[in-house]
C-alpha positions as CSV (number, residue, x, y, z in Angstrom):
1,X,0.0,0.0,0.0
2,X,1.2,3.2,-0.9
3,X,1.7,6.4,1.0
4,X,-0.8,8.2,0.2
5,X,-3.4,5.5,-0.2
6,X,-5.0,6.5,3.1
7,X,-5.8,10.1,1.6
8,X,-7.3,8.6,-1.1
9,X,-9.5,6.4,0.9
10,X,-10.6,9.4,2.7
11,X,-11.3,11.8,-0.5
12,X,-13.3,8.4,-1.6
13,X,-15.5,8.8,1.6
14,X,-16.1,12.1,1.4
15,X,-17.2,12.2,-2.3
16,X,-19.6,9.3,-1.3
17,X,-20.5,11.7,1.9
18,X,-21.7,14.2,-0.2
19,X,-23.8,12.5,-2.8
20,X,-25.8,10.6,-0.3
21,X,-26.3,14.2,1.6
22,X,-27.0,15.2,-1.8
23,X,-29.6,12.3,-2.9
24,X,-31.1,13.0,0.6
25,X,-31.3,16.3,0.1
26,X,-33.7,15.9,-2.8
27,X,-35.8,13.3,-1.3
28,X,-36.4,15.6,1.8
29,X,-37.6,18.4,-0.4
30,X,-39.4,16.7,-2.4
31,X,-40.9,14.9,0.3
32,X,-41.7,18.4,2.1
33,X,-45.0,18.5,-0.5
34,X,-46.1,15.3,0.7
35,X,-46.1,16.3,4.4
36,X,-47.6,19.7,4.0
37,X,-50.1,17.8,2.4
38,X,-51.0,15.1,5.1
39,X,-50.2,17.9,8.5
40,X,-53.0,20.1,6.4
41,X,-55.7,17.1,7.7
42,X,-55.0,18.4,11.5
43,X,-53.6,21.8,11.1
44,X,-54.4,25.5,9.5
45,X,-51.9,26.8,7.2
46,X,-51.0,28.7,9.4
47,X,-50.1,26.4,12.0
48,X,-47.9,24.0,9.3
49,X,-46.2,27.0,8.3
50,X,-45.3,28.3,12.0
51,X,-44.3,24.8,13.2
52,X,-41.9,24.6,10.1
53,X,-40.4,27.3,10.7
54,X,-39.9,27.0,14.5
55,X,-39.1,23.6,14.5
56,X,-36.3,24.2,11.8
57,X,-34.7,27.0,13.8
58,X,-34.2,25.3,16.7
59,X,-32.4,22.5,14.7
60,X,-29.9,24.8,13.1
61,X,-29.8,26.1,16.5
62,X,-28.6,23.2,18.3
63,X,-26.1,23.2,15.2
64,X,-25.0,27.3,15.7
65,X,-24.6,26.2,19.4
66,X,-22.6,23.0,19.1
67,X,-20.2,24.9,16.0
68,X,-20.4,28.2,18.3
69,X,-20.4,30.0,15.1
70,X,-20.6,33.9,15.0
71,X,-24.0,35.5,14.6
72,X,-23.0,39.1,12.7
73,X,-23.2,42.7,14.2
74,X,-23.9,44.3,11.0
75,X,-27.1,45.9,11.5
76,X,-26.9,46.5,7.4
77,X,-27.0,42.3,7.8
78,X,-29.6,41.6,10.2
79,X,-31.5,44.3,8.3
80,X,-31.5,42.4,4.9
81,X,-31.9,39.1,6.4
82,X,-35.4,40.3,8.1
83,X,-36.4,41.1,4.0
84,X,-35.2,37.8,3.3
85,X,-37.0,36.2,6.3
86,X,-39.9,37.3,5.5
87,X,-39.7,37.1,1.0
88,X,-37.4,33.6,1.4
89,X,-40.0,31.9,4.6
90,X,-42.8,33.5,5.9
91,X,-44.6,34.8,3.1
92,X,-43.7,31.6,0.5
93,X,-44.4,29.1,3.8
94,X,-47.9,30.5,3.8
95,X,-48.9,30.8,0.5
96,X,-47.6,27.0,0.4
97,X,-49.5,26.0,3.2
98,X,-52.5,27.9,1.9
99,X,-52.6,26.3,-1.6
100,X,-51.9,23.0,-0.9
101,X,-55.3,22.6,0.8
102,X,-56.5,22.7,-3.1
103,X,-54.2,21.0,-5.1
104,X,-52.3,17.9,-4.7
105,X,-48.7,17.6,-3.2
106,X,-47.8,16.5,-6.8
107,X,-48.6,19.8,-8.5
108,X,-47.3,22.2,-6.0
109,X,-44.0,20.1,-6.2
110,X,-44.0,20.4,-9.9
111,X,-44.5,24.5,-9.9
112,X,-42.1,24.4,-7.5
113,X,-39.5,23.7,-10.3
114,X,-40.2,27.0,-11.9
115,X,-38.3,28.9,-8.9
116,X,-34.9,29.1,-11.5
117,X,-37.0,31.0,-13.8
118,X,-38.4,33.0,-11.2
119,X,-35.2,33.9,-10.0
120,X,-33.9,34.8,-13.5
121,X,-36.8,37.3,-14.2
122,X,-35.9,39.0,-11.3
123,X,-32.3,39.4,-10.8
124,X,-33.0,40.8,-14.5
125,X,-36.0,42.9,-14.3
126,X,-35.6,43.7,-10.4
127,X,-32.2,44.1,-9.0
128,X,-29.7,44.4,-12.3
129,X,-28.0,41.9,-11.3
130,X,-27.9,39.5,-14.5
131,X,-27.5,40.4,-18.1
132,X,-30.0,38.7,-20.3
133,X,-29.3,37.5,-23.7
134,X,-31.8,36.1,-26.4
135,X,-30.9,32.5,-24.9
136,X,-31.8,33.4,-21.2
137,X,-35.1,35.2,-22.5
138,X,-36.3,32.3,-24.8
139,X,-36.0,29.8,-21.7
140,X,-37.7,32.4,-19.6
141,X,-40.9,32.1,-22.2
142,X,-40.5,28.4,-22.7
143,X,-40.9,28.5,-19.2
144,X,-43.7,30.3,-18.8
145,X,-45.4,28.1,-21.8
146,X,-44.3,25.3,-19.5
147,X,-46.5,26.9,-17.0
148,X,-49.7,27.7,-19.1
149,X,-49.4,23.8,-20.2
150,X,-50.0,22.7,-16.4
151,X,-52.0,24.9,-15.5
152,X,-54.4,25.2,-19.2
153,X,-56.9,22.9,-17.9
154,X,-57.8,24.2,-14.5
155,X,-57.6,27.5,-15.7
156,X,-60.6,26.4,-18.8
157,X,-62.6,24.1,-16.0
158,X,-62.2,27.1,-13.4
159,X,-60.7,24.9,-10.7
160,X,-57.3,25.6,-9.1
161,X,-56.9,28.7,-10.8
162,X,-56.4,31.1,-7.7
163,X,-54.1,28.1,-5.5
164,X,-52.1,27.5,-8.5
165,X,-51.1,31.2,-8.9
166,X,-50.6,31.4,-5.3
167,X,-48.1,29.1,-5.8
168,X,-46.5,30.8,-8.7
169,X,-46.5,33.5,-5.9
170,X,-44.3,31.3,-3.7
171,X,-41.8,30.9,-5.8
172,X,-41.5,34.4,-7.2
173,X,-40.8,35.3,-3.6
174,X,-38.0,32.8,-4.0
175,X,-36.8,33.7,-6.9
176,X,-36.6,37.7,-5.7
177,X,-35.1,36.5,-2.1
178,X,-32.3,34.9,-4.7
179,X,-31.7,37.5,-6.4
180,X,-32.0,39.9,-3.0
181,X,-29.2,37.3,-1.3
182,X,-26.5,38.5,-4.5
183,X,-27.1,41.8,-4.5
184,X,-27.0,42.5,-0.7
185,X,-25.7,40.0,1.3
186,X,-23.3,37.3,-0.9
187,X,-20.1,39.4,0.7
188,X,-21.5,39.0,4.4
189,X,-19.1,36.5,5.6
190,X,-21.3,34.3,7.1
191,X,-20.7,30.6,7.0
192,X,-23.4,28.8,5.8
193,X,-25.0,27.1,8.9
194,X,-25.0,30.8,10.2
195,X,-26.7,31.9,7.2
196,X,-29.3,29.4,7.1
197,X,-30.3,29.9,11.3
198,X,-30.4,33.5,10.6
199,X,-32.5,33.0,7.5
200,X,-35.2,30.7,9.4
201,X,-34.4,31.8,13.0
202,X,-35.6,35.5,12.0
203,X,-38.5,33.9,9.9
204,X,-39.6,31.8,13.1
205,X,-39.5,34.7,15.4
206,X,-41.4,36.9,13.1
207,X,-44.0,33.8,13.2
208,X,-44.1,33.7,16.9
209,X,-45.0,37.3,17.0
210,X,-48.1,36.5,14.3
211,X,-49.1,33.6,16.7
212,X,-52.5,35.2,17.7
213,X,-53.4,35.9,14.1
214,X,-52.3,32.5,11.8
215,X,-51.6,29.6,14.8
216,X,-54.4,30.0,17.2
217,X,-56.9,28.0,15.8
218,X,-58.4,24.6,16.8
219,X,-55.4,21.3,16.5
220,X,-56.7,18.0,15.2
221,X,-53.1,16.4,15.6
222,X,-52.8,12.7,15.2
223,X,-49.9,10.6,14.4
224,X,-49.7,11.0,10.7
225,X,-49.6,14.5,11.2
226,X,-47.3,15.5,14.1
227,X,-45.0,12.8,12.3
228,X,-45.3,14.9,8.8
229,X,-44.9,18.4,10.8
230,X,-41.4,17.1,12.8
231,X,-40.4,15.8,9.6
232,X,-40.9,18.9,7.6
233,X,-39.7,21.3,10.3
234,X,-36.5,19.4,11.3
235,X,-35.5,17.7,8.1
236,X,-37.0,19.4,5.2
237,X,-36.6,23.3,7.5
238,X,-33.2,22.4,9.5
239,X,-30.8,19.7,8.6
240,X,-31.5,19.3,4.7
241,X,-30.1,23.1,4.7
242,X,-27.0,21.8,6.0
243,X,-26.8,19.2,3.6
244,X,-27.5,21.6,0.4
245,X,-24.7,23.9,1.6
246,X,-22.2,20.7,2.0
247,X,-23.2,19.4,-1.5
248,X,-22.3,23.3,-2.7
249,X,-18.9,23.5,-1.0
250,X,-17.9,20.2,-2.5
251,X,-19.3,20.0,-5.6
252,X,-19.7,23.6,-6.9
253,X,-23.0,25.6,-7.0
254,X,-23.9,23.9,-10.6
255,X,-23.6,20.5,-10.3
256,X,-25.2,21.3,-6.8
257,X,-28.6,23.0,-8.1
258,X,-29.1,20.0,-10.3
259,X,-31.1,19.1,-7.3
260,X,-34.0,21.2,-8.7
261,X,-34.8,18.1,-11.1
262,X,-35.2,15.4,-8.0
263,X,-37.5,17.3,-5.7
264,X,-40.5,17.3,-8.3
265,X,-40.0,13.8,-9.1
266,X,-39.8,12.6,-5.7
267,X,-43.2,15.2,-4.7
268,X,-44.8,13.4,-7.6
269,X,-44.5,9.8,-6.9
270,X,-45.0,10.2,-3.5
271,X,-48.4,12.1,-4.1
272,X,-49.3,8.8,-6.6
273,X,-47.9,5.8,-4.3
274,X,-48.7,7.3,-0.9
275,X,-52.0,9.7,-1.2
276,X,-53.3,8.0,-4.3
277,X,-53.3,11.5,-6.1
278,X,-53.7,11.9,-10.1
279,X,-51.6,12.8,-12.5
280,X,-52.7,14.6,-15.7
281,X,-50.9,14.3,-19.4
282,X,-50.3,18.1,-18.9
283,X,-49.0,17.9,-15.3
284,X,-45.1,16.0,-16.9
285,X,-45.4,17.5,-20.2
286,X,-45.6,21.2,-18.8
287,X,-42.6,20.1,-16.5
288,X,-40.1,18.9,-19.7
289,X,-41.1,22.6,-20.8
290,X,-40.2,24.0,-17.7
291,X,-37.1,22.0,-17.0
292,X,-36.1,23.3,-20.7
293,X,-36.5,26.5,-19.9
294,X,-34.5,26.1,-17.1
295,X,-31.3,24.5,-19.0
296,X,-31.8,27.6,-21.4
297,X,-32.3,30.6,-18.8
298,X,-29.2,29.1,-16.8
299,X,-27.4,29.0,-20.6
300,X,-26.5,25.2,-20.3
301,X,-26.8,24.1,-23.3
302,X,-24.1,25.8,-24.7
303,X,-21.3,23.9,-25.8
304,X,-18.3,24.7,-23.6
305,X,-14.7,25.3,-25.0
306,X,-12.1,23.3,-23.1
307,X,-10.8,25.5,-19.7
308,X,-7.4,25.3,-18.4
309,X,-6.5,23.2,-15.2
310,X,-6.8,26.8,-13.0
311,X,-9.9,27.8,-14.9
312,X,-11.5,24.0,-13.9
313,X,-10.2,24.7,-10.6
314,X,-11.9,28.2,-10.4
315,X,-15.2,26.7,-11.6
316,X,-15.6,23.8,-9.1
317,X,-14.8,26.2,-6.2
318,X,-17.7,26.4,-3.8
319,X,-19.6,29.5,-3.7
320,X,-19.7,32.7,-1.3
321,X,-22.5,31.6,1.5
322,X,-26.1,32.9,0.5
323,X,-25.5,32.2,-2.8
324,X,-28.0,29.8,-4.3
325,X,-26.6,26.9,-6.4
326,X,-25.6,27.8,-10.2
327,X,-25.0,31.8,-9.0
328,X,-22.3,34.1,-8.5
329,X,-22.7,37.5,-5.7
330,X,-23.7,40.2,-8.5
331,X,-22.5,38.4,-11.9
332,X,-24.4,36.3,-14.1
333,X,-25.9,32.9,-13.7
334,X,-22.4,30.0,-13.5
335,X,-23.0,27.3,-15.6
């Protein structure tokens, strides 16, 4: 055995580290659909969305306090990360919770997927962030075409209409929190556990204070559903954070954010195999339109010329905390 066979044993376990971090990462979010879904039978929206958030800030908290990582005393910081409490949880928790007592777990998982599109239209239109050339624009239509395909028939039959653009609202409030998180906060300095308990720490807090008006109402908790609210609080809201940001450090924010493709698949068959929900010809095909529009807004289907060893090097490093996979702190979209 050769010296440095140890060291290569170790990288080994670490690359197998991250993917299963990675692989779980997906199936937790994509899961998260699923047990909205089934804590909606005993809870108000408002209650799933408050014990989300609180339940995920006290498990990045136990991680803060074990790490004793540095909370910032910017108030410049703490300022901007209330915004993105509020645009990045609160308000896209709600309007979640809200819709999902209308359409199945399936759907919302699947309009979940158009959050890259979301967040190209608004680091464009918005914050001037991101130059957008005819390639980026054409996948930002194909997108929205993807979009009118899912939701054509509900909007002809009149059913789902209002929940499915509630939706669409959730994940324009991601996709401006992404774009708010390069323009003001990608040079922070935060590590990424810190960034996350901030993020959903400040949300939670914000959700205790609106306790009277959204998490006051009558429980109906059983099994099923405290199960599905731990579950979606402390995996899906905490630890699968931590995983994400892992999977970013070691693999580099765009083969990272290829985790956008598992979560609808996994909300999907769970909603079939578990809740017995439907799935409608237009439901898939509008997601291959999406998921096109996606390759197109983030310019990956471009055919790359062949980089240096540095320039490789430079590509796969891991990107500034707050930055969401496939993103640079005020450049364009890395792909």
């Amino acid at each position: 055995m050769t010296a440095d066979a140890p060291a290569r044993d170790l990288a080994k376990g670490s690359r197998v580290s991250i993917a299963i971090q990675f692989i779980l990462c997906g199936t937790i979010w994509g899961s998260s659909f699923l047990f909205m879904k089934i804590a909606l039978t005993g809870m108000s929206p408002g209650q799933v969305a408050w014990s989300r958030l609180v339940l995920g800030a006290l498990t990045l908290g136990v991680f803060v306090a074990l790490r004793r990582d540095r909370l910032p005393r910017s108030l410049a910081v703490w300022g901007h990360m209330t915004v993105l409490a509020v645009s990045f949880c609160v308000a896209p928790f709600l309007l979640f919770s809200w819709a999902q007592q209308y359409v199945t777990s399936g759907l919302a998982s699947i309009f979940n997927a158009t959050t890259p599109i979301m967040t190209a239209i608004m680091a464009w239109a918005v914050f001037r962030v991101e130059r957008l050339g005819g390639t980026q624009i054409l996948g930002i239509l194909l997108g929205i075409a993807g979009v009118a395909v899912i939701i054509g028939p509900g909007a002809a039959e009149g059913e789902g209409l209002v929940p499915s653009f509630a939706i669409l609202g959730a994940t324009a409030c991601y996709g401006f929190s992404l774009a708010y998180m390069r323009r003001f906060v990608s040079a922070s300095g935060m590590t990424a556990l810190t960034f996350s308990f901030l993020n959903i720490g400040i949300a939670a807090a914000i959700m205790v204070v609106l306790t009277p008006a959204v998490a006051l109402s009558p429980l109906q908790p059983d099994v099923p559903v405290l199960i599905s609210v731990l579950l979606l609080g402390c995996l899906g809201t905490g630890i699968a954070y931590i995983w994400s940001q892992n999977t970013v450090r070691a693999w580099g924010p765009t083969r990272a954010s290829t985790v956008t493709y598992i979560t609808p698949v996994v909300g999907v068959a769970l909603g079939i195999l578990i809740l017995g929900e439907p799935l409608h010809w237009n439901e898939p095909a509008g997601a291959v339109i999406v998921f096109l529009g996606i390759l197109l807004a983030q310019d990956r289907l471009r055919r790359r010329p062949k980089t240096t060893k540095g320039a490789t090097a430079a590509a796969a490093a891991p990107s500034p905390p707050g930055v969401t996979p496939g993103e640079r702190p005020g450049g364009r979209a890395r792909s």
